[in-house]
Structure formats: structure tokens, C-alpha cells
NUVEX-971824 format. One record per residue: residue in three letters; x, y, z of N, C-alpha, C in turn. Coordinates in steps of 0.05 Angstrom, whole numbers, padded with zeros to 5 digits, always signed. Atoms other than C-alpha are relative to their C-alpha. Example, Ala and Ser with C-alpha at 12.3 -4.5 7.8 and 13.67 -1.06 7.14 Angstrom:
ala+00018-00024+00000+00246-00090+00156+00018+00024+00000/ser-00016-00024-00001+00273-00021+00143-00015+00022+00014/
END
This chain:
unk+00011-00012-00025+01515+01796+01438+00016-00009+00024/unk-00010+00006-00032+01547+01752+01490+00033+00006-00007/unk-00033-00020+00003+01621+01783+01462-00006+00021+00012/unk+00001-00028-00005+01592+01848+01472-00005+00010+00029/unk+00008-00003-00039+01572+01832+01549+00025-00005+00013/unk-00024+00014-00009+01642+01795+01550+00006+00033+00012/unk-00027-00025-00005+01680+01867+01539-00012+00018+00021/unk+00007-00018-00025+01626+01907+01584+00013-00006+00026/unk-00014+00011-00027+01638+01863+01639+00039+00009+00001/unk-00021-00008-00003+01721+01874+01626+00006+00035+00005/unk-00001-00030-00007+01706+01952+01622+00003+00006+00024/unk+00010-00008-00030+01667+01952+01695+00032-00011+00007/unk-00018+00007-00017+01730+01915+01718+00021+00016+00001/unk-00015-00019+00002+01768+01968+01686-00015+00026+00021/unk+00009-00024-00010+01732+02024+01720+00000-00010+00031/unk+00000+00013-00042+01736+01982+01797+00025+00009-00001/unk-00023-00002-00004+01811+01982+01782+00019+00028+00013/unk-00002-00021+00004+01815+02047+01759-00006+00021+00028/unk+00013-00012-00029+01771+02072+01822+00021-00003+00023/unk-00018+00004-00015+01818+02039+01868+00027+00013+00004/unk-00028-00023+00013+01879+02065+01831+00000+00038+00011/unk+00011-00022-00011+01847+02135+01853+00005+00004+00026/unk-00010+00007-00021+01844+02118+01919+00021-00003+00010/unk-00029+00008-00012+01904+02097+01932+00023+00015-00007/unk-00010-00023+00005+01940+02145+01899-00007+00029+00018/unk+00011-00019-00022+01901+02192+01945+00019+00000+00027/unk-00006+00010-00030+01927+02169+02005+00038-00007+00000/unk-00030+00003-00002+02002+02173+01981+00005+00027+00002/unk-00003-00017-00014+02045+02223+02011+00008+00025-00025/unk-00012-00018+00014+02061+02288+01969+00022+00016+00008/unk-00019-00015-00016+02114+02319+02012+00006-00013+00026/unk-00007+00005-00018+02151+02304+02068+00030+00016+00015/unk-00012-00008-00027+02199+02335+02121+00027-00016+00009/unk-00008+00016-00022+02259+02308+02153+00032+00026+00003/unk-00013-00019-00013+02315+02340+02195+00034+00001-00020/unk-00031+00005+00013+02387+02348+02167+00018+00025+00019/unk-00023-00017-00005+02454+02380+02199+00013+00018-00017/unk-00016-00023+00016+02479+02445+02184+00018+00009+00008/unk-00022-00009-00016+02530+02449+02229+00000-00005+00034/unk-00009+00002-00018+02555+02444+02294+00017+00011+00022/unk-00015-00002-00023+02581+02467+02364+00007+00000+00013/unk-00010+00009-00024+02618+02463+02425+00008+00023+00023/unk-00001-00022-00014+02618+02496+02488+00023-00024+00031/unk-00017+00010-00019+02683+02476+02537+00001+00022+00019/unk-00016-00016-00018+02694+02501+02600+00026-00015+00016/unk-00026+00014-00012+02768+02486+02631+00012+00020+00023/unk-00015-00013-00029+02802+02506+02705+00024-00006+00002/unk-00027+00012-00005+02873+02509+02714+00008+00022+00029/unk-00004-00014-00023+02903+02527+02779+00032-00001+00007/unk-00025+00004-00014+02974+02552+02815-00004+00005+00022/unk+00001-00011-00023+02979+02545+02880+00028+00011+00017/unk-00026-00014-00011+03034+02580+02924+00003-00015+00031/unk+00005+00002-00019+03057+02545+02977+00029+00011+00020/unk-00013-00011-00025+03096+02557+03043+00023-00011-00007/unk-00020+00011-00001+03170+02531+03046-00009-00028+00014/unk-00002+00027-00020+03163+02453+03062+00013-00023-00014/unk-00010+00031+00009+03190+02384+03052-00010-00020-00014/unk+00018+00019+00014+03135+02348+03016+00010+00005-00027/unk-00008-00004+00038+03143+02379+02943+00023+00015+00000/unk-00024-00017-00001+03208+02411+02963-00002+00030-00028/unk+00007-00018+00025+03176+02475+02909-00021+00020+00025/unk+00017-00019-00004+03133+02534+02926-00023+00002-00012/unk+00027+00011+00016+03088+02519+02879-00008-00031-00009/unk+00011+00026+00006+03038+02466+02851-00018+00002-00015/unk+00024-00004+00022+02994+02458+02794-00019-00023-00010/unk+00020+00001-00002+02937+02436+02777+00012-00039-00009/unk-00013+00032+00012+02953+02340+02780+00023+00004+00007/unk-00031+00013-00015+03016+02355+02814+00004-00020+00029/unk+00006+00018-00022+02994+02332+02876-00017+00004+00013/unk+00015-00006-00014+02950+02337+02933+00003+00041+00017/unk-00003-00030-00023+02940+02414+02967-00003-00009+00033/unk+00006-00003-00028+02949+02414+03046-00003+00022+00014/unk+00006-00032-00013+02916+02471+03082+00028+00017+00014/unk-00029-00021-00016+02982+02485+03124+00015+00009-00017/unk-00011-00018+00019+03027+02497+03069-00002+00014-00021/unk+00019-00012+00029+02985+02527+03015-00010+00029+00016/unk+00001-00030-00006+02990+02600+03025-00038+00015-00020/unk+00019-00011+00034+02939+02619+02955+00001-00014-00012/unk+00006+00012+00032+02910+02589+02894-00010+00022-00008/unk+00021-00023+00034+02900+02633+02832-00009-00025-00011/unk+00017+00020+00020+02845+02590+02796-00001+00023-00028/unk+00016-00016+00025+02834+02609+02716-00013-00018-00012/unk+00019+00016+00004+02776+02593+02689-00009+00013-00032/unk+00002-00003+00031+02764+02589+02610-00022-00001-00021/unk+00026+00018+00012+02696+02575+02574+00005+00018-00036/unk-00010-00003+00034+02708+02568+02487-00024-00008-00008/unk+00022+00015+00009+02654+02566+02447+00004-00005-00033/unk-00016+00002+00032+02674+02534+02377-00023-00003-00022/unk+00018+00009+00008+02627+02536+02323+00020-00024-00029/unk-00006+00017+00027+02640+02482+02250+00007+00016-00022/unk-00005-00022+00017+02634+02542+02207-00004+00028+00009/unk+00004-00024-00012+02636+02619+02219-00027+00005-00001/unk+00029-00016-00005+02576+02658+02254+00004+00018+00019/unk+00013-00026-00015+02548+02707+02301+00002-00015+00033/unk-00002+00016-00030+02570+02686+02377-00004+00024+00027/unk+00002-00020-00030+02546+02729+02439-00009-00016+00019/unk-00002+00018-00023+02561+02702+02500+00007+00015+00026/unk-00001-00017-00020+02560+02735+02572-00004-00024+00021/unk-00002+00019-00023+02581+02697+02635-00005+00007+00028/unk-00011-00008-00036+02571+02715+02713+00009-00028+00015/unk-00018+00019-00023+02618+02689+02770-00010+00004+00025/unk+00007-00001-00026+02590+02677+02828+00020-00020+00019/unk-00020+00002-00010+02643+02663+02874-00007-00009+00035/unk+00007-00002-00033+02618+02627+02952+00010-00022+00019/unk-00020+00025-00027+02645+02594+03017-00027-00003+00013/unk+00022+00013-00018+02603+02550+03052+00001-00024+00007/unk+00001+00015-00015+02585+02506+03102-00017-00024-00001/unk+00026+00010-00006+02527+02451+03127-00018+00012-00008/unk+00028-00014+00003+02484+02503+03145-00003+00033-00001/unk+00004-00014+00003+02513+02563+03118+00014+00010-00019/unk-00001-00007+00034+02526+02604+03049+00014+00028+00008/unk-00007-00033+00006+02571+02669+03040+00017+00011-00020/unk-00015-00004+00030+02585+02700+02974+00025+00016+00006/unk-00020-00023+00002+02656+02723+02965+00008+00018-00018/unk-00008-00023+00022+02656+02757+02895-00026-00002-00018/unk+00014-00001+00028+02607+02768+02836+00001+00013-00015/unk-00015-00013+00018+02624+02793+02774-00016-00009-00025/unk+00011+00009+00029+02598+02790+02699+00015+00017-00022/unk-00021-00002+00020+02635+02788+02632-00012-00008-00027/unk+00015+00003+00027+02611+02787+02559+00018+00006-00017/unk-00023-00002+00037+02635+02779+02481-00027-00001-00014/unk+00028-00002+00025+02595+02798+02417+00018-00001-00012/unk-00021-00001+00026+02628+02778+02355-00009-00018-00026/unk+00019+00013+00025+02603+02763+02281+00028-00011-00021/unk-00023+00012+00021+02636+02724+02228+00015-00012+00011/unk-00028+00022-00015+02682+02679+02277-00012-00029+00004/unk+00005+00023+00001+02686+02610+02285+00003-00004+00032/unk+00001+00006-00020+02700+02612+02358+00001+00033+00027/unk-00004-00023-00033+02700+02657+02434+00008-00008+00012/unk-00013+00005-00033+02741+02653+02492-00010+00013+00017/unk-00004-00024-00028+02726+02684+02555+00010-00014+00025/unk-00019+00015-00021+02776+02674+02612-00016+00014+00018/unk-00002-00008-00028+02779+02695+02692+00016-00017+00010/unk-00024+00021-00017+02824+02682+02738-00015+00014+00036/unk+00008-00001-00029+02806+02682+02812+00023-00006+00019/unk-00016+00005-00015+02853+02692+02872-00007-00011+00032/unk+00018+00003-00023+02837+02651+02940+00018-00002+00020/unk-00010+00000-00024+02881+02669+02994-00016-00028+00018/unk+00001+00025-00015+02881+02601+03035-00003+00009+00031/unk+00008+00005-00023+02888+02620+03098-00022+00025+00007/unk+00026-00016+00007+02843+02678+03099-00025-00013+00002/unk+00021+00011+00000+02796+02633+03081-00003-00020+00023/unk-00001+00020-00025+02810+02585+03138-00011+00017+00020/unk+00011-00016-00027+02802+02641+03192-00032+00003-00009/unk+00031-00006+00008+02733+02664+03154-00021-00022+00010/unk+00018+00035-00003+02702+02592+03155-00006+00000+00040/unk+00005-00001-00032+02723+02591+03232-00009+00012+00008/unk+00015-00035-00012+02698+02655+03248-00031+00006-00002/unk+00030-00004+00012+02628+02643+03211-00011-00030+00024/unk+00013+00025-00014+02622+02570+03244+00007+00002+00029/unk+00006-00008-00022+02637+02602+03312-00015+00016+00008/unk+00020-00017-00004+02593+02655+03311-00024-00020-00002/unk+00010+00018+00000+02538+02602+03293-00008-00016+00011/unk+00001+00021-00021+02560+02563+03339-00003-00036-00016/unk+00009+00030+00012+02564+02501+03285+00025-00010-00009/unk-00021+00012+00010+02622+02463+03272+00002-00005-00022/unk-00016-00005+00035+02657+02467+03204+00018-00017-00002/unk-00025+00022-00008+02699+02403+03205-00001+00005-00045/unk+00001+00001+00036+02683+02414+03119-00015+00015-00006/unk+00001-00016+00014+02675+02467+03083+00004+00008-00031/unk-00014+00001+00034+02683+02490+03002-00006+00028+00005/unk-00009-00023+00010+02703+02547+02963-00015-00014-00027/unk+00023+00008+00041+02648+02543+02892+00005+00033-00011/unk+00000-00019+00024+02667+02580+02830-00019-00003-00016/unk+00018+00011+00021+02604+02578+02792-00004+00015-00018/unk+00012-00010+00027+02598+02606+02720-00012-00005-00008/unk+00026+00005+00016+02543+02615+02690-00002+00015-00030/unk-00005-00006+00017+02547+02625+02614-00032+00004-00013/unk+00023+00000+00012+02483+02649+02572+00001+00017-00024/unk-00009-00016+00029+02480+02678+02500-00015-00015-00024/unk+00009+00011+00022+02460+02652+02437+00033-00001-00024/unk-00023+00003+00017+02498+02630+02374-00019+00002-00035/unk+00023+00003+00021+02472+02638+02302+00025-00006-00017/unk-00004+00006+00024+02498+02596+02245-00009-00028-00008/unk+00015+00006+00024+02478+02571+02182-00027+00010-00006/unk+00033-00007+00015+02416+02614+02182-00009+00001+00031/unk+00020+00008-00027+02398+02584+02252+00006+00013+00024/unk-00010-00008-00029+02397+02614+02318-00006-00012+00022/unk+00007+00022-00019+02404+02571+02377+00008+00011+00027/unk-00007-00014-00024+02404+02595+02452+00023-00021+00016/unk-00018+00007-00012+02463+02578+02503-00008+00010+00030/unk-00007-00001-00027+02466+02562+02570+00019-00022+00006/unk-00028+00024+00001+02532+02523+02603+00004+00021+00036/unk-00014-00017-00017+02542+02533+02677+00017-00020+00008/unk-00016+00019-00006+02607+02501+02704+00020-00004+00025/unk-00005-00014-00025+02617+02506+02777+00026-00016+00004/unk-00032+00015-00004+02695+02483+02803-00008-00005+00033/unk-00007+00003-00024+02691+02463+02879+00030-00006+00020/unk-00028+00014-00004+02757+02468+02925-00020-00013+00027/unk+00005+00011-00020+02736+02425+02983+00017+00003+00024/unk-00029+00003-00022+02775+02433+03055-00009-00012+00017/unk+00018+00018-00018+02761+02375+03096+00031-00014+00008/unk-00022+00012-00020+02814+02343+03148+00024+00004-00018/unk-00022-00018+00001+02868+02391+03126+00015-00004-00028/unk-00016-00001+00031+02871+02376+03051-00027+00017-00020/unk+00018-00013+00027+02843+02417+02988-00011-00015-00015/unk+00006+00024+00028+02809+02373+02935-00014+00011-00014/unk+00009-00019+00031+02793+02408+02865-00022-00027-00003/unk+00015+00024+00020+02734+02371+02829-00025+00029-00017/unk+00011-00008+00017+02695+02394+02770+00018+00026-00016/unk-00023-00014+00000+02757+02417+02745-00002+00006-00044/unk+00004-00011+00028+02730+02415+02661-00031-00013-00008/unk+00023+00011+00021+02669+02406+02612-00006+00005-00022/unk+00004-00012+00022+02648+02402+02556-00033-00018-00005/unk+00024-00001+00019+02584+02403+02511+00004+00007-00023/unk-00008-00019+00030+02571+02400+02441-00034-00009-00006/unk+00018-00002+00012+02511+02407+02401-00009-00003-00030/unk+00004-00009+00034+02479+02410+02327-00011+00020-00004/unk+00010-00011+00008+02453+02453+02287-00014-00007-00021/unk+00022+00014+00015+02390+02424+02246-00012+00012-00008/unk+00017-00020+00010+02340+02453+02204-00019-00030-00021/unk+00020+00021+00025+02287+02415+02153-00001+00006-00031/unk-00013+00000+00029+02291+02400+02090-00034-00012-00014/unk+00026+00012+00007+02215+02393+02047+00013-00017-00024/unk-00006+00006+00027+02211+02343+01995-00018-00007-00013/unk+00025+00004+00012+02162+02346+01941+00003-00030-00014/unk+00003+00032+00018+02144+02271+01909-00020+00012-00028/unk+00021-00017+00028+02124+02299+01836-00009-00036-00009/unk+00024+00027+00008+02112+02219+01820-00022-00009+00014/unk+00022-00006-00012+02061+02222+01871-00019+00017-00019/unk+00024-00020+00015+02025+02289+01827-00004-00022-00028/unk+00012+00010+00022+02038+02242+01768-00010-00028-00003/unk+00009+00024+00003+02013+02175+01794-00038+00011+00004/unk+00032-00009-00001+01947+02210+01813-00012+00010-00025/unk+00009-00014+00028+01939+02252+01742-00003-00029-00012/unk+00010+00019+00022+01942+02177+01708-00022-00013+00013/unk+00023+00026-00007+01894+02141+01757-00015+00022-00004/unk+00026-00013+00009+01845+02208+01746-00002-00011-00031/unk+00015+00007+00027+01853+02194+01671-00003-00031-00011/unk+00007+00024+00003+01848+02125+01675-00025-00008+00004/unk+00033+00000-00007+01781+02126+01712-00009+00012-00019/unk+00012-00018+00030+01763+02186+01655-00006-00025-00020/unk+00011+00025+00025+01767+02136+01599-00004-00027+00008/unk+00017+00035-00009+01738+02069+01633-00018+00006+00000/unk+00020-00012-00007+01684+02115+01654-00020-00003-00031/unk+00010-00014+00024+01673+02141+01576+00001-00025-00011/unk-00002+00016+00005+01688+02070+01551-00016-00025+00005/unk+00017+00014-00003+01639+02038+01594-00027+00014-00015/unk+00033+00001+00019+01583+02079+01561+00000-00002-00017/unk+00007+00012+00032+01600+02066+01492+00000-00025+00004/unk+00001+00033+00006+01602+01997+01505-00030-00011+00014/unk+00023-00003+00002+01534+02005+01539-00021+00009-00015/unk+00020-00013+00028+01504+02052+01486-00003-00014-00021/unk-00001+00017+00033+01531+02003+01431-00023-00024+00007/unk+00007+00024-00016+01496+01943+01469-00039+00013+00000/unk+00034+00002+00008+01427+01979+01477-00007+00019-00017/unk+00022-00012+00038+01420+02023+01417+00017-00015-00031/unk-00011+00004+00023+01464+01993+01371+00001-00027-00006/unk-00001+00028-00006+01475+01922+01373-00037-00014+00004/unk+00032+00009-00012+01400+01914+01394-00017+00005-00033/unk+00011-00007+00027+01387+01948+01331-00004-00016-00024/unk-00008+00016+00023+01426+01908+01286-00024-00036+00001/unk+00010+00034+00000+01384+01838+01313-00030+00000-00016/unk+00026-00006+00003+01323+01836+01267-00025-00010+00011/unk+00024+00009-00015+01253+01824+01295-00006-00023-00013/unk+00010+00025+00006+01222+01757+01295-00037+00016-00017/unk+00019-00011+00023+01166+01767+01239-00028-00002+00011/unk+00034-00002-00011+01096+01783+01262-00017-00026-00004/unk+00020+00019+00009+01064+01728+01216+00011-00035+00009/unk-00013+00022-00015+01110+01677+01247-00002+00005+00028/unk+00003-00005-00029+01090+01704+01315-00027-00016+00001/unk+00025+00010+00002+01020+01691+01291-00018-00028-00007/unk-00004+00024+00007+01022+01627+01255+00012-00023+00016/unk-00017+00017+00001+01061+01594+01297-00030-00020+00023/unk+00015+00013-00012+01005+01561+01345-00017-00012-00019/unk+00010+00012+00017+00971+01539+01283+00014-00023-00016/unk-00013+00005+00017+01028+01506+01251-00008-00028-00010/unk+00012+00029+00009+00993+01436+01251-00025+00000-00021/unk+00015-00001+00027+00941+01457+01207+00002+00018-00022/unk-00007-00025+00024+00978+01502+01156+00010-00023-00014/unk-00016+00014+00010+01010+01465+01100+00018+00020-00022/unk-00013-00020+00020+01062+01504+01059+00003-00012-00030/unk+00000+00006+00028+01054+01502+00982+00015+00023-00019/unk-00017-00016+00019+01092+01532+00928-00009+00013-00026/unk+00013-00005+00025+01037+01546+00879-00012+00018+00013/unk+00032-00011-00009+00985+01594+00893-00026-00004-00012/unk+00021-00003+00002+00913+01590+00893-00013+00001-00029/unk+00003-00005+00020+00885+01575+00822-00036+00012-00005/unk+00027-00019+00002+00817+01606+00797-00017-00015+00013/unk+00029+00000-00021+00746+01603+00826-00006+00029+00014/unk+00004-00026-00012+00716+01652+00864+00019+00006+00036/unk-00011-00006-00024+00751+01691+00919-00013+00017+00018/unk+00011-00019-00018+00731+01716+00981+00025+00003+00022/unk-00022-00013-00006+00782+01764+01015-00012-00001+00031/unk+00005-00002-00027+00790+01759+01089+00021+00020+00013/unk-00016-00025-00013+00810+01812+01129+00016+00003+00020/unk-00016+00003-00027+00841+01791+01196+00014-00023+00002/unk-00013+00038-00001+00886+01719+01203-00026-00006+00010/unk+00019+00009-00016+00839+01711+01270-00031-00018-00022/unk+00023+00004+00013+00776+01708+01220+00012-00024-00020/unk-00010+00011+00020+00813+01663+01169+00010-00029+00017/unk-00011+00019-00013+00827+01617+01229-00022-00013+00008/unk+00032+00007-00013+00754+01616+01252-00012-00020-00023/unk+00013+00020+00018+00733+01594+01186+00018-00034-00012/unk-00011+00031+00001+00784+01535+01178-00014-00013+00021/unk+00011+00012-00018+00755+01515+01249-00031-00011-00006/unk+00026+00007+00007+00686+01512+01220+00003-00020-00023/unk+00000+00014+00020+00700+01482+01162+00011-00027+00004/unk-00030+00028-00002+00756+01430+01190+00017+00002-00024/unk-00016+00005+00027+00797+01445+01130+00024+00018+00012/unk-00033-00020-00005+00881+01463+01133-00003+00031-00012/unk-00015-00024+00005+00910+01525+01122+00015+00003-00018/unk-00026-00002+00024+00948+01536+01052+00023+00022+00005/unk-00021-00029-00008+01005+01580+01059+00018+00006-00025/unk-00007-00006+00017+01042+01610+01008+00028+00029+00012/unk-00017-00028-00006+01109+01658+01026+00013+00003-00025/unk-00017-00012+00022+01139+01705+00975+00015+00020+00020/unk-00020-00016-00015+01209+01733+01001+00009+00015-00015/unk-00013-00020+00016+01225+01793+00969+00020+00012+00004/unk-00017-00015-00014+01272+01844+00969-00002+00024+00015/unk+00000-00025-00027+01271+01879+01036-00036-00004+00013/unk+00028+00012-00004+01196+01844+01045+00000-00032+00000/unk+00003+00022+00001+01157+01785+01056-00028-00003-00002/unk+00032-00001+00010+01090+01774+01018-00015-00035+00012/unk+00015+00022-00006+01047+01721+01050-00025-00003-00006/unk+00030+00012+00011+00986+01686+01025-00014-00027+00017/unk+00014+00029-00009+00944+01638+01064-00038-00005-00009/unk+00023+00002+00013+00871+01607+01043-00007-00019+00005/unk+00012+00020-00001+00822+01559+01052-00026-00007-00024/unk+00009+00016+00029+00795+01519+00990-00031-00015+00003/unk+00024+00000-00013+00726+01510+00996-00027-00006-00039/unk+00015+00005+00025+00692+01478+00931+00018+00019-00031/unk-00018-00024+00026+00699+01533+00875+00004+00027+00011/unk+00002-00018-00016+00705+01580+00932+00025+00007+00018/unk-00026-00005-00016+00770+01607+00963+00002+00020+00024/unk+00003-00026-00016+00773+01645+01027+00035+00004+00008/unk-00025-00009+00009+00838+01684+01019+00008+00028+00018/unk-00015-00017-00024+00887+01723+01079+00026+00006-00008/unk-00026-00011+00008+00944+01767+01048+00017+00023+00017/unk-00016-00021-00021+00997+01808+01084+00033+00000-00005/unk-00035-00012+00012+01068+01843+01065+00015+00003+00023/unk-00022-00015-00019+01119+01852+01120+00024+00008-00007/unk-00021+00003+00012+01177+01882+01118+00020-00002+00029/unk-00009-00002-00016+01233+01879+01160+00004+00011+00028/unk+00000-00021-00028+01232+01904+01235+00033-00003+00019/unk-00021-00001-00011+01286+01924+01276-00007+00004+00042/unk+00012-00003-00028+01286+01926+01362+00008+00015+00002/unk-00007-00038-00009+01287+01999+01390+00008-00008+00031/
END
């Protein structure tokens, strides 16, 4: 019995484990998410400029390009600016791209557009797009203008610019993905105490192209299927080892014997003998109780007599009484606990 409580007890501990195991397996992830590169792009814009200048002594040349040297308003007749924006992708796709030029001179406290213009490309299957412009800015032209705006005004123009601003917008689609574009890349010439100065003369941008990637955890589906059938059989395992325990096992213990339930508070005045009862007269008693009453009256022991049979147990007890026997018989047979 106390083996059979041992392994219950190890079952339940099996079925806590098991429970837990459940749990916890619950609460692990089945899938997950994360980003990955599919490619990549780049969007440059670049300004290159000639300028034309007057006959002089400084660059002994007529022209000047773009890091050759400084521009000085007096001998700088024109600049042609060209202006370039590439958009390169990693692998071929789908590139539409459309730019406007807004083209303006301005002051402190005043703004005047000199050109605007818009330019587009659609093209599938390429790895890259160009789109140029070139812009021409008569120099002195623009000197009288500036004066002419900041006298009317009445505001002095000691500095002034010339802004090329492109504005690029479009989309790009590859590897599947489509990603929008914008890239604007304004050039400023500056004219301030009688020199030009270029700035924002290139740029660039690049970008990715990302997408997600699922990933199923199948040892996740198969750590949960063993902790369900792990709980399953602890579960089924704890009730046979309870069922064995109270119908089976309980069964097997035989009962403590009635007449030894009965006897046993007497046992000081019983004496056990191995003979039985020889002649005289008998008088048959019907209950122990009554067979106990009359030893008490009488003061006389208790004879006892057991016959162990097979699958029984014949008992004889009596009290001896002259030529007179008072005589208590009873057969048990084995009992079992339900």
C-alpha cells in the first residue's frame, strides 16, 4: 500500500510537470516577422557649370568651370548651369520620375520667378534614369533686374541669389516593392560684393528596399503536441493508479475476522484448547453476547476451539458447566474491503 501511494504521489508530480510543460509551451512564439533587403537605390543630383567671361587678366581665358576659380560679376558675361538627377536602382525595375524647375532671383524682401518648367521619364525593366537641364543666366541682365527691382522698392540689394530648385517626384518599383520618391536639389549662385558663389552644387541619397520575411517555428507546433500528450497520459495514469489503490489493492487486503473483532475484549477469559468439548449434555447458544452473559454469571472462562479450513474458519466456544455445556458455533469465511 505505501509503494502504491509512493508511485501516485510521482504520477501527480507527473501531471504538475506536465501542466506546466503546457503552459509554457503556450506562451512560445509560433511565427515571427523580421525585415530583410531586397534591394536598393540611389537618387544623385549633380550641377556643372560654364561660365563665359569678358576678355581680362585674372584667368587670362574666356571661360571658367565649375572649381576653376572664383566668378566676378564684372567679367562674367553668362553661366550655362546643367543640372542632372540619376536614379540608379541594384537590380532592374519600373522607374517614373518627373521633375519641375523652378528657376528665382531674389532679395531680403523680395522673390521673382524667372523660369518654370517640368520634365518626366517612364521606363520599365532598367536599372537606372537620367534626366538633365541646362539653364542659361545671362549675368549682367541679371545685375540690371536685381537693381531695377531693389529701386523700385526702394530697398537696397547689396545681396542677392539666383535659386535653381528641382523638384523630383515619382516612384520606383523593384523587387515586387513600390517605393515613392521625392529629391529636391536647389543650386544657389549668390552675388554679394561683386563675386558669384555656387553652393549646393551636388547630392545624393540612397535608400533600401525591404520587405518581411514570416517564419513559422514547427518545433514550437511540436513542443506543444508532446506537452498535450504528456498531460493526456499522466492524466490517464493518475487514475489507474488511483482506481488500482481504491478498488483493487483495497480489495486484495483481507478483512480482519468478525470473531476476532468480537473476542478480542474478552481475551482474558477465553482459553484456547485443541480438543473439543467431550460428551454431556449440550445447550446451543445462539448469539456470542448471550454466551458471554452466562460466563459472567457463572465466573467460568471461555473455551475456544478454531478450525481453519479451506477458504473458512469454524469456531467453537463453550462454557463447561457440570455435565452441562453451553455451546457458541460460527463459520466465517473470508471477507474482502469494498
Amino acid at each position: 500500500m505505501r509503494y502504491s501511494m509512493l508511485v501516485v504521489v510521482f504520477i501527480i508530480l507527473m501531471v504538475i510537470f506536465s501542466a506546466y510543460s503546457v503552459v509554457y509551451t503556450q506562451g512560445l512564439s509560433t511565427e515571427s516577422k523580421y525585415s530583410v533587403t531586397l534591394g536598393t537605390y540611389s537618387l544623385q543630383g549633380t550641377y556643372n557649370y560654364v561660365a563665359t567671361l569678358r576678355p581680362n587678366t585674372v584667368y587670362n581665358s574666356t571661360t571658367l568651370r565649375l572649381g576653376q576659380g572664383s566668378l566676378f560679376v564684372a567679367i562674367t558675361k553668362s553661366i550655362n548651369v546643367t543640372y542632372s538627377c540619376t536614379v540608379l536602382l541594384s537590380q532592374p525595375g519600373d522607374i517614373n520620375l518627373g521633375t519641375s524647375y523652378l528657376t528665382t532671383l531674389s532679395g531680403e524682401a523680395w522673390n521673382k520667378t524667372l523660369s518654370d518648367s517640368f520634365q518626366s521619364a517612364q521606363q520599365s525593366g532598367v536599372g537606372s534614369v537620367t534626366l538633365s537641364k541646362s539653364f542659361s543666366l545671362n549675368v549682367t541682365q541679371t545685375v540690371a533686374l536685381a537693381k531695377e527691382i531693389g529701386s523700385e522698392l526702394q530697398v537696397p540689394t547689396p545681396t542677392y541669389l539666383v535659386q535653381i530648385k528641382p523638384a523630383s517626384t515619382g516612384s520606383l518599383t523593384e523587387a515586387g516593392r513600390t517605393i515613392p520618391l521625392y529629391f529636391v536639389t536647389p543650386m544657389n549662385l549668390t552675388f554679394s560684393s561683386g563675386v558669384i558663389t555656387p553652393s549646393g552644387t551636388s547630392y545624393f541619397h540612397q535608400g533600401n528596399v525591404t520587405g518581411e520575411v514570416l517564419v513559422t517555428y514547427g518545433r514550437t507546433y511540436a513542443s506543444r503536441y508532446v506537452s498535450y500528450g504528456f498531460l493526456a497520459g499522466s492524466l490517464v495514469l493518475l487514475g489507474l493508479a488511483i482506481y488500482y489503490v481504491l478498488r483493487i489493492e483495497r480489495r486484495e487486503e483481507p478483512a480482519v475476522d468478525e470473531m476476532i473483532m468480537l473476542t478480542r475484549p474478552y481475551r482474558e477469559v477465553i482459553a484456547t484448547t485443541t480438543s473439543l468439548p467431550e460428551g454431556g449434555s449440550r445447550i446451543a447458544v445462539g448469539k456470542w453476547e448471550d454466551l458471554v452473559k452466562v460466563a459472567d454469571t457463572m465466573g467460568k472462562p471461555i473455551l475456544e476451539f478454531v478450525d481453519k479450513g479451506r477458504g473458512f474458519t469454524h469456531y467453537i466456544y463453550w462454557i463447561e458447566d457440570g455435565e452441562s455445556t453451553y455451546i457458541f458455533e460460527t463459520t466465517s469465511k473470508p471477507g474482502w474491503v469494498q
